[in-house]
C-alpha positions in Angstrom: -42.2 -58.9 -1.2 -40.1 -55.7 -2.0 -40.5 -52.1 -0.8 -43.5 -50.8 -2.4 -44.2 -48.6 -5.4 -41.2 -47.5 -8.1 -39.4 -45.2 -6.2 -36.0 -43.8 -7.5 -32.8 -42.7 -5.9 -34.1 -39.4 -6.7 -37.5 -39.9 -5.6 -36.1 -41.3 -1.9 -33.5 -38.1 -1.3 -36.1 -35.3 -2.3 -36.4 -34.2 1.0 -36.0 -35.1 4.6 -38.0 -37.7 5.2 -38.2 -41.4 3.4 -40.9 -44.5 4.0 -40.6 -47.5 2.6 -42.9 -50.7 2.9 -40.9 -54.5 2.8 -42.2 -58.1 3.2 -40.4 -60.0 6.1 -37.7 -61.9 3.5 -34.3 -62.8 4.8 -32.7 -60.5 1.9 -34.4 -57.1 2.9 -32.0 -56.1 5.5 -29.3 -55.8 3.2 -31.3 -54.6 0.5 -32.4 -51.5 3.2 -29.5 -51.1 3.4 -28.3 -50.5 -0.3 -31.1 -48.3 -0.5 -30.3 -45.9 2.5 -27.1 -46.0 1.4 -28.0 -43.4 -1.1 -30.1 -41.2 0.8 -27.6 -41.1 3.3 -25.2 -39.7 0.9 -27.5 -37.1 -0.2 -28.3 -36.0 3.0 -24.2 -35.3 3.6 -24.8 -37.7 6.9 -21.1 -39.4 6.4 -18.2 -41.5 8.2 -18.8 -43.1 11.5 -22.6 -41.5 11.6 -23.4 -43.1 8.3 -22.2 -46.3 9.6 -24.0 -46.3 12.8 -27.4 -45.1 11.0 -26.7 -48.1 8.8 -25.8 -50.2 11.7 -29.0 -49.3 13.8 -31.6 -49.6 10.9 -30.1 -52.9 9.2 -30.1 -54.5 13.1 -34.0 -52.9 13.3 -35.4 -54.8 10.4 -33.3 -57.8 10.9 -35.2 -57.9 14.1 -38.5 -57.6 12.2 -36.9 -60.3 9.3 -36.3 -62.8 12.4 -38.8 -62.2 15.3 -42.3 -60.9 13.9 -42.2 -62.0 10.5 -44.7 -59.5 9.2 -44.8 -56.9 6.7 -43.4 -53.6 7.9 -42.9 -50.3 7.3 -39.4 -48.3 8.0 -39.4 -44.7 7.6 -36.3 -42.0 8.3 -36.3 -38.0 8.4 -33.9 -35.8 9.6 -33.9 -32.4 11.4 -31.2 -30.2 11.9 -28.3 -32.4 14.4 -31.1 -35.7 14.7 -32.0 -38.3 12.4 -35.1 -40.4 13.1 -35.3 -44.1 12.4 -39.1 -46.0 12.9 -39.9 -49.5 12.3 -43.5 -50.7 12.6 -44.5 -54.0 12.1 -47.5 -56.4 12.7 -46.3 -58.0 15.7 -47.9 -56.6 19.4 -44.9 -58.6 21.3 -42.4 -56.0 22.8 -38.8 -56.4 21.9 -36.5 -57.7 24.7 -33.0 -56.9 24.8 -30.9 -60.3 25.8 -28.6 -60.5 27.6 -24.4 -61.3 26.3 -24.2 -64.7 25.5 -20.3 -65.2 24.1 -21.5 -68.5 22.7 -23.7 -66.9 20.4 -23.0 -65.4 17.1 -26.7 -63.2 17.4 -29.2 -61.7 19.5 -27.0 -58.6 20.2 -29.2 -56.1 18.2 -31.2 -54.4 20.5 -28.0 -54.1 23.0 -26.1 -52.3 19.6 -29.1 -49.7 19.3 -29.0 -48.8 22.6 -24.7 -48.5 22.6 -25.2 -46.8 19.7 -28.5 -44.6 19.9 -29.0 -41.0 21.5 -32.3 -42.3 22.6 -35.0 -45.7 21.3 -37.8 -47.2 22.3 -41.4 -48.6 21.2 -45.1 -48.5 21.2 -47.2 -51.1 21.0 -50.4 -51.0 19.0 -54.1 -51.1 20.1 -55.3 -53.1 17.0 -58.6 -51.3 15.8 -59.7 -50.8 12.6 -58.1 -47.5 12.4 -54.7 -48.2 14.5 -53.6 -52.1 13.3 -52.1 -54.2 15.8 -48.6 -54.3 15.8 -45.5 -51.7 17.3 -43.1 -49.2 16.5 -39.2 -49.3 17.6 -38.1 -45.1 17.2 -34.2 -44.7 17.7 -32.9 -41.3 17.0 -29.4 -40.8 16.3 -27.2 -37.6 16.2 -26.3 -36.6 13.0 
């Protein structure tokens, strides 16, 4: 599954907020990322910020890719000096930082949002009809 809808570059820097919707496949981190690329640009957030925004959303929906294997949706907006990432997705299980293993060559994610994040954390969902089960990882970032 791909984002939803038909959206343009246009149509995902015409203001200060963007949502897209993605299928758990192992390409969509990358392609997030060559999508926010873009907006980024647009909004003038640039150098080292850029790169951690693009560090901290690619490491969120690999997270979603790898652990809960659902659908999600990922949406940014900015206000003046912040920058607002959410992932939700369709699994209720809270995410767990690891610990370091030096043997490993993953599982360092969560520890690289919080190195590199003003502020994150997560809600988990009820699961009514009207509020699905599920959560939502927010990091916010200066920008």
């Amino acid at each position: 599954m791909t984002s939803t809808g038909t959206a343009t570059v246009q149509d995902d820097v015409a203001g200060d907020h963007v949502c897209w919707c993605y299928g758990p496949a192992p390409d969509v981190p990358a392609g997030v990322r060559r999508r926010l690329g873009p907006v980024l640009e647009a909004w003038r957030v640039e150098g080292e910020t850029a790169d951690d925004v693009l560090l901290v959303v690619t490491e969120l929906v690999a997270n979603v890719v790898d652990h809960a294997g659902t659908p999600f949706e990922i949406a940014l907006y900015r206000e003046p000096g912040t920058l607002h990432v959410t992932v939700r997705d369709g699994c209720p299980e809270p995410p767990e930082p690891r610990g370091m293993d030096p043997n490993s060559s993953r599982g360092r994610g969560l520890l690289v949002v919080q190195a590199v994040c003003r502020d994150w954390g997560y809600e988990v969902h009820g699961g009514s009809d009207a509020d699905p089960p599920g959560k939502t990882i927010r990091a916010e970032l200066a920008a």
